[in-house]
Every structure is written in structure tokens, then in C-alpha cells.
BAPAGU-577535 format. One record per residue (C-alpha): residue number from 1; x, y, z. Coordinates in steps of 0.05 Angstrom, whole numbers, plus 32768, in hexadecimal, padded with zeros to 4 digits. Layout:
residues N
REC|NUM|X|Y|Z
...
***
This chain:
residues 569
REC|1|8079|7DDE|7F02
REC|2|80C8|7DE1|7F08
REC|3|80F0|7E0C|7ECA
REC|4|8111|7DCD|7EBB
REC|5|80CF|7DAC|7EA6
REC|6|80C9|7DE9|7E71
REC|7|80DF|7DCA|7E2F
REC|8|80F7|7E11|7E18
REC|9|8141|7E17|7E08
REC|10|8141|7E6C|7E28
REC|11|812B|7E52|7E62
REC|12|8158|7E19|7E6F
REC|13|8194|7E46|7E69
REC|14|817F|7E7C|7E98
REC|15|81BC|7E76|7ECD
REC|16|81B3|7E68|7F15
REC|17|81AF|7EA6|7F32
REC|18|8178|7EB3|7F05
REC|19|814F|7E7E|7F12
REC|20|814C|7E86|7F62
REC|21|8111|7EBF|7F42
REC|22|80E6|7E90|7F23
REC|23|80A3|7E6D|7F4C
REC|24|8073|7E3A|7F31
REC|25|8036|7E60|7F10
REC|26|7FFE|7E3A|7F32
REC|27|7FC9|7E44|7EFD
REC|28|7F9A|7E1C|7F28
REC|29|7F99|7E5B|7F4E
REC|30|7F79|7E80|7F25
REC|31|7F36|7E90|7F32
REC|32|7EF6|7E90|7F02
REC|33|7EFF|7EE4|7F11
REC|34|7F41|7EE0|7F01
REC|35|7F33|7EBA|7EBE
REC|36|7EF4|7EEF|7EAA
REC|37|7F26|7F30|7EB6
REC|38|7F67|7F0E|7E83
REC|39|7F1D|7F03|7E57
REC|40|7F06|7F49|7E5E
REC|41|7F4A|7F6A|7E4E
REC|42|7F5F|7F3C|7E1D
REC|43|7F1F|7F4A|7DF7
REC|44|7F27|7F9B|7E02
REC|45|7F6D|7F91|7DF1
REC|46|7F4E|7F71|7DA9
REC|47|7F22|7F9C|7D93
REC|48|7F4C|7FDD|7DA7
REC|49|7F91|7FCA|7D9A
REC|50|7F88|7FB3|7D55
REC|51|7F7E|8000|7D3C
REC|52|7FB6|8019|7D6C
REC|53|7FEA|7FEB|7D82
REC|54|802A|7FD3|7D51
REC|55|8016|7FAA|7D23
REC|56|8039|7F66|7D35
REC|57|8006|7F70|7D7A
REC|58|7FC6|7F3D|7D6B
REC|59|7FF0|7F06|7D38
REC|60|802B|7F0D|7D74
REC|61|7FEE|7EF9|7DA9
REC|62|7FEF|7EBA|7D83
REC|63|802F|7EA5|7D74
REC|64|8040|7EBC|7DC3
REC|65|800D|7E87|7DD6
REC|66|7FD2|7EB1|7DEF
REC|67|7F85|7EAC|7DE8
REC|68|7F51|7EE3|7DED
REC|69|7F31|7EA7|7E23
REC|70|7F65|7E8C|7E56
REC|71|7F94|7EA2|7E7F
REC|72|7FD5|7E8D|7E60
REC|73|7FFD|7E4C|7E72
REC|74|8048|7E5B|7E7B
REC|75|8051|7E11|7E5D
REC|76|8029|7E23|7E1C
REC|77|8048|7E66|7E16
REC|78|8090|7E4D|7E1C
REC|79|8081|7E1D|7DEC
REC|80|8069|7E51|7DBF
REC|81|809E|7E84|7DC9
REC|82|80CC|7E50|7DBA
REC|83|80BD|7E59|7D7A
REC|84|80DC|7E9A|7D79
REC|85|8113|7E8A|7DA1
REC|86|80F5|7EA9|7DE6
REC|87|80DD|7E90|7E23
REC|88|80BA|7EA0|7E64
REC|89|80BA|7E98|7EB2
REC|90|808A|7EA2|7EEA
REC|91|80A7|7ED7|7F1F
REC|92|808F|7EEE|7F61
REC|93|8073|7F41|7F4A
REC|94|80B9|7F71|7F41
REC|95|80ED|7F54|7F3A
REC|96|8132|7F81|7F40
REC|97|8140|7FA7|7F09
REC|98|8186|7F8A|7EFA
REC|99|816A|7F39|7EF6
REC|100|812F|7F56|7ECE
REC|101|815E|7F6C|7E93
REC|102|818A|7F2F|7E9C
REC|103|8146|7F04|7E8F
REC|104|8145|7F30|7E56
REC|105|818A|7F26|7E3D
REC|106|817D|7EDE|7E3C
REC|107|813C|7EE5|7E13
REC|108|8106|7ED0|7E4F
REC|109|80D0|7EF8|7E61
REC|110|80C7|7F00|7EA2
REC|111|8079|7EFD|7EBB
REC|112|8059|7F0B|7EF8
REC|113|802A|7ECF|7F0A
REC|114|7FF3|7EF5|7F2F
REC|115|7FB9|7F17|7F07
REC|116|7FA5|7F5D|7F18
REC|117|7F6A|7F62|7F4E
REC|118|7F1D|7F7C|7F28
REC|119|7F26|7FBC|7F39
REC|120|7F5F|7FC4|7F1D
REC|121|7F4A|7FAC|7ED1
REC|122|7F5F|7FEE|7EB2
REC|123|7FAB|7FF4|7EC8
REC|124|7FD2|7FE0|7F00
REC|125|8012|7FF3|7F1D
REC|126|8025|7FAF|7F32
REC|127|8043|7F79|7F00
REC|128|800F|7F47|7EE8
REC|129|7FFE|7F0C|7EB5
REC|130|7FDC|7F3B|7E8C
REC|131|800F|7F76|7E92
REC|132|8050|7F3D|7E82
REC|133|8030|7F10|7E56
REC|134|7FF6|7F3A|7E27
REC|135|8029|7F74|7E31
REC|136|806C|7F57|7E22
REC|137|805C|7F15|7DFD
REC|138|803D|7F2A|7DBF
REC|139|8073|7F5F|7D9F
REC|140|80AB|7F32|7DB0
REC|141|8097|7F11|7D6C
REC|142|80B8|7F53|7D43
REC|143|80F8|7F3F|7D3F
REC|144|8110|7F86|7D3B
REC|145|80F6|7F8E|7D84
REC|146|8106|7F4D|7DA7
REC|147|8157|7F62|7D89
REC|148|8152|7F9B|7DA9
REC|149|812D|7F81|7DEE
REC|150|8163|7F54|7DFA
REC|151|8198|7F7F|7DE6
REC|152|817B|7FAA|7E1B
REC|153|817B|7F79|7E50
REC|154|81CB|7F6D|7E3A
REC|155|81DB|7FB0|7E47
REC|156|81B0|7FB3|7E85
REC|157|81CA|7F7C|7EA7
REC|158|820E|7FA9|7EA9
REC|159|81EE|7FE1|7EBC
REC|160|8207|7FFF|7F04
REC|161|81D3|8001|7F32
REC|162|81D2|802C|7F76
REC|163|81B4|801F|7FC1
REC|164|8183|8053|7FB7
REC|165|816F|802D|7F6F
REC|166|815E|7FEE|7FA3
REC|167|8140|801D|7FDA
REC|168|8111|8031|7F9C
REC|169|80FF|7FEA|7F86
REC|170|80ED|7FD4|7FC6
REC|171|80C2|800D|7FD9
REC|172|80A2|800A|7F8E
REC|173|8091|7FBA|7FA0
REC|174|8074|7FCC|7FDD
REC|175|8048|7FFE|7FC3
REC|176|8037|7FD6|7F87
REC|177|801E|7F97|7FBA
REC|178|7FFF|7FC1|7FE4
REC|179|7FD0|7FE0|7FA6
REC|180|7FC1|7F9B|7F97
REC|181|7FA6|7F84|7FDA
REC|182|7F53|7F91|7FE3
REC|183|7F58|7FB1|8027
REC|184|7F9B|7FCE|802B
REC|185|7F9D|7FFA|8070
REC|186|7F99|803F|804A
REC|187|7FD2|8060|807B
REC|188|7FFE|8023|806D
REC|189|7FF2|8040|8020
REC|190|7FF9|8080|802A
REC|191|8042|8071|8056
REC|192|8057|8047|8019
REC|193|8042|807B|7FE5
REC|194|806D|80AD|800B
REC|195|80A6|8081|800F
REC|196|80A7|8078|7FC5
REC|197|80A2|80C0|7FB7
REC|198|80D9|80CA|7FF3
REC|199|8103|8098|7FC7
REC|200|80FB|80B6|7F83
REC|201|810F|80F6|7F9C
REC|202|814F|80E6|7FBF
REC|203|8170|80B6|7F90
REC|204|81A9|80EA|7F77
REC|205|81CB|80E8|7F47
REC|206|81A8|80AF|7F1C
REC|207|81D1|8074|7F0F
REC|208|81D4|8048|7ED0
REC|209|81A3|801F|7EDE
REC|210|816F|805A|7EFF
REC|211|8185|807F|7EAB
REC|212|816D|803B|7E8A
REC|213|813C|802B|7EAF
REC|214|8120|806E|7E97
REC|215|8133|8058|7E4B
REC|216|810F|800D|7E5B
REC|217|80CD|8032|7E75
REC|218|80C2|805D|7E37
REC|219|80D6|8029|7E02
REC|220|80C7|7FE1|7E1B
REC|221|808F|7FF7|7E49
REC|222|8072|8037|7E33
REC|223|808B|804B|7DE9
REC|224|806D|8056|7DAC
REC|225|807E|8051|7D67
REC|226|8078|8075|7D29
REC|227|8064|80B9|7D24
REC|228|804E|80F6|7D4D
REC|229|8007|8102|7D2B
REC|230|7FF0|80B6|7D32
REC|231|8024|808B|7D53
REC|232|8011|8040|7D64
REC|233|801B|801E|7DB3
REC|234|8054|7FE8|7DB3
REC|235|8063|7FF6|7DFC
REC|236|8046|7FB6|7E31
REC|237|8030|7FEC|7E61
REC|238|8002|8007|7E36
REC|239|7FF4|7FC6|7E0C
REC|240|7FDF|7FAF|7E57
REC|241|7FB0|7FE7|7E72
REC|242|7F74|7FE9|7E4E
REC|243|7F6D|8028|7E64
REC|244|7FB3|8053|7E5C
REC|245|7FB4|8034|7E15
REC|246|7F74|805D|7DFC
REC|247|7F83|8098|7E32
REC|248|7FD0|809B|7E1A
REC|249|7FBB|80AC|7DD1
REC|250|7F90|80F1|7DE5
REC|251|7FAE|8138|7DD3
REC|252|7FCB|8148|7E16
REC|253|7FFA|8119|7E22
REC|254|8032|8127|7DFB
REC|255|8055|8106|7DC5
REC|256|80A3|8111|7DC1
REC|257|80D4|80F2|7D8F
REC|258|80FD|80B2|7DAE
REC|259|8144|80CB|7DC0
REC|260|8180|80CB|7DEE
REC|261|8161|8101|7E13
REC|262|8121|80D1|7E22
REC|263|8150|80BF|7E64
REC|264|8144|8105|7E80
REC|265|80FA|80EE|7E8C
REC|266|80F3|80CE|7ED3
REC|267|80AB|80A2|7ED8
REC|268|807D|808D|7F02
REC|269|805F|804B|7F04
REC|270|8024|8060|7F2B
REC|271|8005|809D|7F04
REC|272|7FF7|809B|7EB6
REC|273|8030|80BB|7E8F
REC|274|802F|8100|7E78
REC|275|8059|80F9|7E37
REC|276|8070|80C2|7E07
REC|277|80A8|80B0|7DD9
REC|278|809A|809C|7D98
REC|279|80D3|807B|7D77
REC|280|80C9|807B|7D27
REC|281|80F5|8032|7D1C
REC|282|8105|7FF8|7D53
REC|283|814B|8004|7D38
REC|284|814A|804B|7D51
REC|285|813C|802C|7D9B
REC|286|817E|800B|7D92
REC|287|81A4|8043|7D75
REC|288|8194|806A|7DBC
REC|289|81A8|8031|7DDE
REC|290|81EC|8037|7DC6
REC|291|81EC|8075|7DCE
REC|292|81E2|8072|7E19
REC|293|820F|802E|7E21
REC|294|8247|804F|7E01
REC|295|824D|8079|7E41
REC|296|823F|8045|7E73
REC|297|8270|8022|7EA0
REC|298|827B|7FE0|7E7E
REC|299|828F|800A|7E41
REC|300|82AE|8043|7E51
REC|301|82E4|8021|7E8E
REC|302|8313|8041|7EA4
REC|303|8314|8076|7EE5
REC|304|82CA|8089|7ED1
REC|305|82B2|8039|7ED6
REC|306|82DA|803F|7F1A
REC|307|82B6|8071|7F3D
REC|308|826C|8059|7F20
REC|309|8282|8017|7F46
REC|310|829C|803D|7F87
REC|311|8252|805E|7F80
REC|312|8236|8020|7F7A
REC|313|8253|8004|7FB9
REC|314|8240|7FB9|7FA2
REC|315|8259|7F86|7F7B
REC|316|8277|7F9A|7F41
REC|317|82A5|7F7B|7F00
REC|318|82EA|7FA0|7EF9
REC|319|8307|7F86|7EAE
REC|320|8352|7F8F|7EA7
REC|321|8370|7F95|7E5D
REC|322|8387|7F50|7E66
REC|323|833B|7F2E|7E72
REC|324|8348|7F27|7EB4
REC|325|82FE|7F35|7ED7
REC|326|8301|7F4A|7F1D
REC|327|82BF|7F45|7F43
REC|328|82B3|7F61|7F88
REC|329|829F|7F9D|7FA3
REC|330|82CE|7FD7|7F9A
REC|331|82D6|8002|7FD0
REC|332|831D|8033|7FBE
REC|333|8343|803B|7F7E
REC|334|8386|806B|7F74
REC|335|8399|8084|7F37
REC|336|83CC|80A4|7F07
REC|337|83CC|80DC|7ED5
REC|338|8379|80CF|7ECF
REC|339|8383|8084|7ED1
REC|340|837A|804D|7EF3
REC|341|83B8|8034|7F20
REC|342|83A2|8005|7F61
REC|343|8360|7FEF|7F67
REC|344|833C|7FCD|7FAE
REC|345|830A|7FA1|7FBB
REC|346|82EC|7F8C|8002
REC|347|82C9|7F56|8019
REC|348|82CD|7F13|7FEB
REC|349|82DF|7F15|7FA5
REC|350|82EB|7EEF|7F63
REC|351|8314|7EEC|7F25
REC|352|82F7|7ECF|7EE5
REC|353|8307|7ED9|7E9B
REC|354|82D6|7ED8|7E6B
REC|355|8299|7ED4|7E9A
REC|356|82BD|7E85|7EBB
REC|357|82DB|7E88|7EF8
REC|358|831F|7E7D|7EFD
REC|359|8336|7E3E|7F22
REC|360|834D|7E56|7F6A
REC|361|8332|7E94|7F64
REC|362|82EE|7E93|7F83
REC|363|82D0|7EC7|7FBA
REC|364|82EB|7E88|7FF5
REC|365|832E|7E98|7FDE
REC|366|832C|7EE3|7FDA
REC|367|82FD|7EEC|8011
REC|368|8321|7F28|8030
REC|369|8326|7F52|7FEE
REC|370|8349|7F57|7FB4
REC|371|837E|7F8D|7FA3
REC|372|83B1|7F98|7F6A
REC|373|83D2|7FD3|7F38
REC|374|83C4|7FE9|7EF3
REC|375|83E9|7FFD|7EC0
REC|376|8433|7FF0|7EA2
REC|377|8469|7FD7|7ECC
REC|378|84BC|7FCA|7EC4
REC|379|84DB|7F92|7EE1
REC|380|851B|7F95|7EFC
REC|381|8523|7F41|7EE8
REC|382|8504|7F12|7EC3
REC|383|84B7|7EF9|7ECF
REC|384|84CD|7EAF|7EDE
REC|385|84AF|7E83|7F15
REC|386|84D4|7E82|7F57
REC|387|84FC|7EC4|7F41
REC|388|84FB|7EFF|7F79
REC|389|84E7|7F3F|7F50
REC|390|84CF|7F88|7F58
REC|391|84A0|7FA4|7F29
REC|392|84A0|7FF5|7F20
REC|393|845A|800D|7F03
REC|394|8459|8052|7EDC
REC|395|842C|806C|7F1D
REC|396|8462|8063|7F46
REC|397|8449|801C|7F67
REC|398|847E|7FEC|7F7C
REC|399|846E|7F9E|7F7C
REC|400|84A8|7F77|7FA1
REC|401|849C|7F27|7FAE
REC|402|84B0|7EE9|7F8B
REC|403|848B|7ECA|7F54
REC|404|8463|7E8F|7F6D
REC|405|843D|7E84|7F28
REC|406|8420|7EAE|7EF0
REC|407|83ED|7EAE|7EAD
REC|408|83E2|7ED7|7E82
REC|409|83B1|7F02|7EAC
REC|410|83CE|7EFE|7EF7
REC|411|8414|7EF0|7F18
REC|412|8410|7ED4|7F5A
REC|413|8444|7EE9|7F8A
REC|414|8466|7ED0|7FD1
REC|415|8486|7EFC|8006
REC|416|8460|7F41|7FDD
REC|417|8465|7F84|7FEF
REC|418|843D|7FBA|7FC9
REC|419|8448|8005|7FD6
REC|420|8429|8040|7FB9
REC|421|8453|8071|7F9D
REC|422|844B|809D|7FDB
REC|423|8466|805F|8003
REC|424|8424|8045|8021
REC|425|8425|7FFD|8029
REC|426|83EF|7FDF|7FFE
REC|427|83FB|7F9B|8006
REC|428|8425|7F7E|8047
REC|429|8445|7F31|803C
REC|430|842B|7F21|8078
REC|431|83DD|7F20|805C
REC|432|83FA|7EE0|802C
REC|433|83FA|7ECF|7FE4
REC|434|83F8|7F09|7FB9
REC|435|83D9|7F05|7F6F
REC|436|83DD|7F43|7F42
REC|437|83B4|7F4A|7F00
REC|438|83CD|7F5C|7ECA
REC|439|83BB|7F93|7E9D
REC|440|83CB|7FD9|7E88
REC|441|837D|7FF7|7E8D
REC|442|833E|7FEE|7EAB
REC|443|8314|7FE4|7E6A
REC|444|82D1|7FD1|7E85
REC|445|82B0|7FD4|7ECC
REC|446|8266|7FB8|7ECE
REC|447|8232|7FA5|7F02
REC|448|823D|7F62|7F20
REC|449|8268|7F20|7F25
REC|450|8281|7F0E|7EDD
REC|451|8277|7EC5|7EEB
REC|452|8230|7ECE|7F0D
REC|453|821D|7E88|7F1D
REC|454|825E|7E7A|7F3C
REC|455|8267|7EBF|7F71
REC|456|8216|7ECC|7F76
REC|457|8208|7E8E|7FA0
REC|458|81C4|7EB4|7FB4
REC|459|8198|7EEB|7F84
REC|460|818A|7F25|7FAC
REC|461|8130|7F1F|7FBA
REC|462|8109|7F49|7FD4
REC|463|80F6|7F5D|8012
REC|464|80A8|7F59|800C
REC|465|807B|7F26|7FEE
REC|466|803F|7F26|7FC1
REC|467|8001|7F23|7FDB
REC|468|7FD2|7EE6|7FD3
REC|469|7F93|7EE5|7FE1
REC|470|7F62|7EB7|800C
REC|471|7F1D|7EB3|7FFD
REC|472|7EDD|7EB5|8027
REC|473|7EAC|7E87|801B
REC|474|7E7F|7EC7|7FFB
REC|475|7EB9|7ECA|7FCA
REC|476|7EBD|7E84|7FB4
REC|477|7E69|7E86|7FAC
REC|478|7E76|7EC3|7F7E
REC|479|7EB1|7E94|7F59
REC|480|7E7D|7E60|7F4B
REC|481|7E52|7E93|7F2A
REC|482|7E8E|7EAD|7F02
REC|483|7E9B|7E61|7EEB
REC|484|7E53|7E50|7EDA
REC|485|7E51|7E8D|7EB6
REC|486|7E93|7E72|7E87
REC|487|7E79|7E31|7E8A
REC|488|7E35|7E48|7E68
REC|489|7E65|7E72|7E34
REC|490|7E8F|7E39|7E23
REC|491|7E5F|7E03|7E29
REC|492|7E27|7E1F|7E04
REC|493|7DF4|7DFD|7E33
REC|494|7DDB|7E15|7E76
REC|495|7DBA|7E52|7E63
REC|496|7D76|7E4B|7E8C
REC|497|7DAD|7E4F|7ECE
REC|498|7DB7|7E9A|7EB2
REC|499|7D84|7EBF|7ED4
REC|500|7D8C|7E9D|7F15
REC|501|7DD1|7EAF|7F13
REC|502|7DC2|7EF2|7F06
REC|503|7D93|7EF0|7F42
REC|504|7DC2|7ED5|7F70
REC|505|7DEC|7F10|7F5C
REC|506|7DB9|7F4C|7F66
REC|507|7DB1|7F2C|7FA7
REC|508|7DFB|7F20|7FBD
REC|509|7E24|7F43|7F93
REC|510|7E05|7F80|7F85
REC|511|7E52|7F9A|7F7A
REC|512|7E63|7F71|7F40
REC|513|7E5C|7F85|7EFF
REC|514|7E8B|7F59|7ED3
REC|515|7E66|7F19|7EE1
REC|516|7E24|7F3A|7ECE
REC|517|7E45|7F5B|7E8B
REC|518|7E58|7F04|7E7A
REC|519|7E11|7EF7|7E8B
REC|520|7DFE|7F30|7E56
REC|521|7E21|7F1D|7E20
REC|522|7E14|7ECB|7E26
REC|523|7DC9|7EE8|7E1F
REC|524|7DD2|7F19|7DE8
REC|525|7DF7|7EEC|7DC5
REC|526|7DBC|7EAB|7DC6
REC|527|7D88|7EE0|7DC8
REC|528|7D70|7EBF|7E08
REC|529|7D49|7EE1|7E47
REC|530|7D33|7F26|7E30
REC|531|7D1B|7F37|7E6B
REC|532|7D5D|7F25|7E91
REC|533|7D83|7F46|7E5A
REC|534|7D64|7F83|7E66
REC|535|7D66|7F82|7EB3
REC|536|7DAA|7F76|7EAB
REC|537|7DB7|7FB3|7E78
REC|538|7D93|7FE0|7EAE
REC|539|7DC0|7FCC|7ED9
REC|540|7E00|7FD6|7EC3
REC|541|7DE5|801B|7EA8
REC|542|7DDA|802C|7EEF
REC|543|7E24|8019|7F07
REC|544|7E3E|803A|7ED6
REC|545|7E1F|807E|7EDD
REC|546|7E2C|8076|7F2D
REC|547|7E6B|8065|7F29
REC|548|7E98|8091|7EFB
REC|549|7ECF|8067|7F00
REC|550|7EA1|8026|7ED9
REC|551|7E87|804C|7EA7
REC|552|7EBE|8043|7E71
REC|553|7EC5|7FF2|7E88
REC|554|7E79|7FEB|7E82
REC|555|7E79|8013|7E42
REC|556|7EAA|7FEF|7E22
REC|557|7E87|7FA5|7E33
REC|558|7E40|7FBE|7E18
REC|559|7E71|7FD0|7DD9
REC|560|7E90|7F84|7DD3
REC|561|7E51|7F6E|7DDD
REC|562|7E2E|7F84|7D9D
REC|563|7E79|7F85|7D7B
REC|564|7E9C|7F43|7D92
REC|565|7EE5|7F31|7D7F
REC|566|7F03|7EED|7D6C
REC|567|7F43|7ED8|7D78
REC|568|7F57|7ED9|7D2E
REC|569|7F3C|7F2B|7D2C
***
């Protein structure tokens, strides 16, 4: 399905760079297996959550479109996050930081279409259905939090960003496909654990978007509000992992108060976190927010905006006091008496005001760069087409040329000279049409083209794709089990197939527990098959105390089983 056939308004105005991310969800391709794990976590997720998580968690499952039973639709869900002026898309795993808080800003959650693998029921370090949508989905109906989410994706989608921040992404997607895949060589793993850890430890000095990334994780993904003593989960990390959501609330990992100095606290995605932030108010998320933005870039202008996009080394926005919006990448600024007096820009740029394009102005016209002064300026005549005049800035620049044509935010010049105030030429009338902005400051310099959808002709993907699986015939026999199994549930008829079933899978599938746990509880719950029952009950008994790491899962079934949940719990 194409976004245009989404009948959601969020979604129709995501802008074209944006939508390069988005791929059909293809929920035929999820598999009976997958359907039983959304089943078994959204079930887990029912009867522990309700004591733990925010309290908007199990109504906001419903009014984000979601059943205890199905994986979710991303039709039916944008139809019911409509309804609370949201919407969704289908992406490809990570996505790059900076188009992740522009989805944001633009009220669409973005959700990874893959489901995590069995083994990985508990937690997993790769984005999934479960993770985006029973994560994300159901807080976004607080409106409290879904102001401040896309407020945060606003201010994120300014945010400078550094190569290393990319070198990091890439090497985090790697890892995170490579923990997903059943027989991942285990020195290809170990080579792309190390680069990870090789990336997080040589990143620098962090940049903006490394500092709220930081803020994201323990708020949107991992925070917790409330108090200290007995804080509740309204983080989609842990409102995803059926396991870190129980594990997260023991004595030693720490609980510190939400604050500006939460961005001292690097993560990582692959280990469970050793402290969290508990924010008391939703409102307090934003106040920190500010806090931070009110030092950023796109805020703050100026020299210091200048030398976070010289860091940056990619394309950047350079604001003038006059609106004019300058996007390229900046690679040398000089200035005067700590402010800004020539700024440069190689390789193709573009002027815009207020986030259009100006006409004649695109990255084909300014292809080689873009260079001009800042500041305040005397003319020695008039500022009237066709007149020759020199301009004298206060940092010592000269401008010398005739006027060709101005507005209020650029004069274009013929036959231009432009020297420094040391005498350097900085502009020679032989490289053609000069045009000069006009303003006396830098006020703002943020991450990216102002007029996106006009200068990002392509979205910058990734180098690596998800992995998708093929299936053996074994592994479609052990489908058909899985789907008989529902079908039995759903149907209420089929029950004497049960203990064959069960059969087949002593004999083949001596490995799989889940499917026997559904067979369990379709019994306990008719009172059908004693005999079977028990077998079964041995059975799982038996995995669980050989295998340490299915003894909680196991536990927790037997639990549901003699406790279930409804959807309306």
C-alpha cells in the first residue's frame, strides 16, 4: 500500500524527502509465529503494564488502534490515530536520526515493519512492530506527551549532526540486523560489536544531535514518571520489552530526577540501562528541552552557530537578520570584533526565505558556492538599479560593482569586486553575477536545506538492509501448526486436532515452546484432554528448568493461563 492511499491528513503532508523512507508493510508476510509473539507480548504487556506503566497505556492501546490479537494494520491504525491528529508509516529498521525527529515534528510515527525473531520476545535491540507501535502508539493519546514529542522532533530536525553521529548509525544498524538474523556468522558479530563500541568511543566532542539523542533515549524511549519511591514506565523501550519493563523497576538500577544534566548520560542500545530519569510532569520534559534548545545553533546564531556548522561539514541553514536562508555546506567564515563578517559555502547552494525557495536561486544556479558579508555597510551613492557603487562594511570589507537588481534580502551585482579588509580578493568579476545578502547578523544556523523538498532531491539511506527471511519447508510445516493452533482459539472448533498437533511437535519440534504454551491454554480453557494437558505442563516445566533463559517466558504463560486478560482489562 502507497502513503497516498492512507486517508490520514499527518501523513499526506509528510514532504518528499520524507517519504523516500517509507515501504509498503506487507502484512501478508507475517507469519502465524509472527502473529503468536505480537499475542504473547501484547498479553504480558496487559496484565503487567496496567500496575506499572502511565496511566493513559491500556485506553491509548485502543484509541491507537491495537488489539491484544493481531498484529496491527498501518491502515486501521492511521485511521485511528487520526483521531488524535497523528499518523503512522512503515520504514525499513533505523532510520537516521535527523528524519526520525522530522517524522516526529510532523506528528507520524515512524514504525519498523518487521517483527522481532522468537528468541528475541523479551527485548530487542533492533526497531520492530511491537517496539514502534505497542511502544510509541499508545501514550501519544496524553496530550501533554504527544506536545512535547513533536516539539521534540521540531527541535531535532535543527539539530547539527556530525560524520561520526552517521559513522555511529550505520554501525548501530548493522549490528541491530545482524542480532536479528538466526544464524548470524558469530565473528561477523563480534567485528560489528567492536565497531560500535570503536564508534561510541571516538565520536568527540558530542554534537547536537549525539546531546539529544541522549535527552530522546531517556524520555521518549526510556523515562519514567512520577516519583523516586514508585515511579510508573511511559518510555516505548520499556513499554516494548517485556522483560526490561519488570527488570527496570528492581532496587539496583537507579532512579535519578529528569534534568538538564540527563544529557551527560551516554546509552547503549544493546545492554539494559543502569539508571533512569523520572520526570515528575510531561511539562517538566519540555521545560529541559528549552533549556537545551536555548543553546543550540538554530537559536543561539551568530559565530557559535558558525563553527557548529564548520563542524558539521554538511549541509547546513545560515539565517541572515533579513530572512534571507542560505543553505549549503559551509566550509570558512571571517569575522569581526566576535562577529560574523563573510561567510562561504562550497559546492551547490540555495537561498530561500521562510523555508520557499527563492525564484532563481536554486543549488543549479549557485552550484559553485555561495559567498557574501555581514554586518552594516556605507554607501558612497545611492542603492538604485544600474548605479556603480562601493559598499564599506564596519569589518573593513569593500563591495565595488554595479547594481543589477535588489530585494529586500539580496542585491545582485555586475562587474563585483569583494576584498577583505586585509586586501584578499574574495570575490573576482570574472567568476560573474554577484548577489549579496543582506543583513547585519547571523541569527540562526540549523541542520539542513530550509526549503527541503526543493535542495534534498534524494534522503540520505542507509547503507545496509534488513534482513528477511526465507523459509524451509520444516518452517512452513511448523507455521501450519502455529495457524491451526489460532484457528482452534478463534474458531472454537477443532479441538480433537490438539493432541496430534502436539504430537507432531514432540516429534519435530522438540525446540518450540510457544506453540505448545497456545495448545495449553486452548485446553485449560475448554477443560479438554487431561492427559495432553498434563504432558504438555511436564513439558514446558522441563524447558524451563534447562534452559535459564525460558524460565521467566514459560512462567509468565502458565500465569496468563490461569489469569487471562481482555482487551477491555
Amino acid at each position: 500500500m502507497d502513503f497516498e492511499d492512507f486517508n490520514n491528513p499527518q501523513v499526506k503532508a509528510l514532504p518528499k524527502h520524507l517519504r523516500q523512507y517509507i515501504v509498503p508493510q506487507h502484512y501478508e508476510h507475517y507469519t502465524p509465529i509472527d502473529q503468536a509473539i505480537w499475542r504473547y507480548v501484547m498479553r504480558q504487556n496487559y496484565n503487567y503494564l496496567k500496575d506499572v506503566a502511565y496511566y493513559p497505556y491500556i485506553p491509548g492501546l485502543e484509541k491507537a488502534g491495537l488489539t491484544i490479537e493481531h498484529i496491527p494494520n498501518l491502515q486501521e491504525m492511521n485511521d485511528a490515530l487520526a483521531k488524535i491528529g497523528w499518523g503512522a508509516v512503515t520504514v525499513d529498521g533505523f532510520i537516521p536520526p535527523a528524519a526520525f525527529m522530522e517524522y516526529q515534528a510532523y506528528k507520524v510515527l515512524v514504525i519498523a515493519a518487521d517483527i522481532r525473531q522468537l528468541k528475541h520476545i523479551e527485548y530487542t535491540p533492533a526497531p520492530d512492530i511491537i517496539h514502534e507501535s505497542a511502544g510509541h502508539a499508545p501514550i501519544i493519546a496524553d496530550p501533554d506527551y504527544h506536545q512535547y514529542l513533536s516539539y521534540f522532533g521540531s527541535i531535532g530536525a535543527k539539530a547539527m549532526f556530525s560524520a561520526q553521529d552517521y559513522e555511529l548509525y550505520e554501525a548501530i544498524r548493522a549490528l541491530s540486523i545482524l542480532k536479528e538474523m538466526p544464524d548470524a556468522d558469530p565473528c561477523e558479530l563480534k567485528a560489528a560489536q567492536n565497531q560500535v563500541a570503536y564508534c561510541q568511543q571516538n565520536m568527540g566532542e558530542p554534537s547536537e544531535m549525539a546531546l539529544l539523542s541522549r535527552l530522546h533515549w531517556w524520555t521518549v524511549e526510556y523515562g519514567l514518571i512520577g516519583n523516586l519511591e514508585n515511579p510508573k514506565i511511559y518510555g516505548a523501550g520499556l513499554l516494548s520489552s517485556i522483560g526490561e519493563s519488570a527488570t527496570c523497576m528492581q532496587p539496583d538500577v537507579k532512579k535519578l530526577w529528569y534534568n538538564q544534566y540527563a544529557v551527560n548520560y551516554p546509552y547503549d542500545i544493546t545492554q539494559p540501562q543502569q539508571q533512569l530519569f523520572v520526570t515528575e510532569t510531561f511539562q517538566n520534559l519540555i521545560d529541559v528541552l528549552e533549556q537545551f534548545a536555548n543553546k543550540m545553533a538554530f537559536r543561539v546564531g551568530g559565530v557559535y552557530g558558525l563553527r557548529k556548522a564548520l563542524e558539521s561539514n554538511n549541509t547546513c541553514t545560515v539565517v541572515y537578520s533579513s530572512g534571507l536562508q542560505v543553505s549549503g555546506t559551509l566550509t570558512d567564515f571571517i569575522q569581526h570584533n566576535g562577529k560574523p563578517a563573510f561567510i562561504r559555502l562550497t559546492g551547490p547552494a540555495a537561498l530561500a526565505v521562510d523555508g520557499k525557495q527563492l525564484h532563481g536561486h536554486a543549488k543549479d544556479y549557485h552550484k559553485d558556492g555561495f559567498s557574501s558579508p555581514v554586518g552594516q555597510f556605507k554607501a558612497d551613492s545611492e542603492l538604485i538599479i544600474g548605479n556603480p557603487v562601493q559598499l564599506d562594511f564596519e569589518s573593513g570589507i569593500t563591495v565595488q560593482g554595479t547594481i543589477k537588481n535588489s530585494t529586500p534580502q539580496i542585491i545582485t551585482f555586475e562587474n563585483c569586486t569583494v576584498t577583505s579588509a586585509g586586501g584578499e580578493i574574495l570575490f573576482d568579476p570574472a567568476w560573474g553575477i554577484y548577489d549579496m545578502a543582506l543583513g547585519y547578523d547571523i541569527v540562526s544556523v540549523f541542520s539542513g536545506a530550509a526549503d527541503k523538498n526543493t535542495f534534498e532531491e534524494l534522503a540520505y539511506h542507509p547503507k545496509t538492509t534488513t534482513y528477511h527471511p526465507t523459509y524451509t519447508q520444516k518452517q512452513q510445516d511448523l507455521h501450519r501448526f502455529y495457524q491451526r493452533v489460532r484457528n482452534c482459539r478463534e474458531d472454537t472448533v477443532g479441538h480433537e486436532r490438539l493432541a496430534y498437533i502436539w504430537e507432531q511437535l514432540q516429534t519435530d519440534f522438540p525446540d518450540d515452546w510457544l506453540c505448545a504454551l497456545e495448545i495449553l491454554e486452548i485446553l485449560d480453557r475448554e477443560k479438554q484432554e487431561p492427559e495432553v494437558a498434563t504432558a504438555i505442563t511436564q513439558f514446558l516445566e522441563d524447558k524451563a528448568d534447562k534452559q535459564p533463559g525460558l524460565k521467566k517466558l514459560i512462567g509468565d504463560g502458565f500465569y496468563l493461563i490461569k489469569h487471562p486478560v481482555e482487551q477491555s482489562a
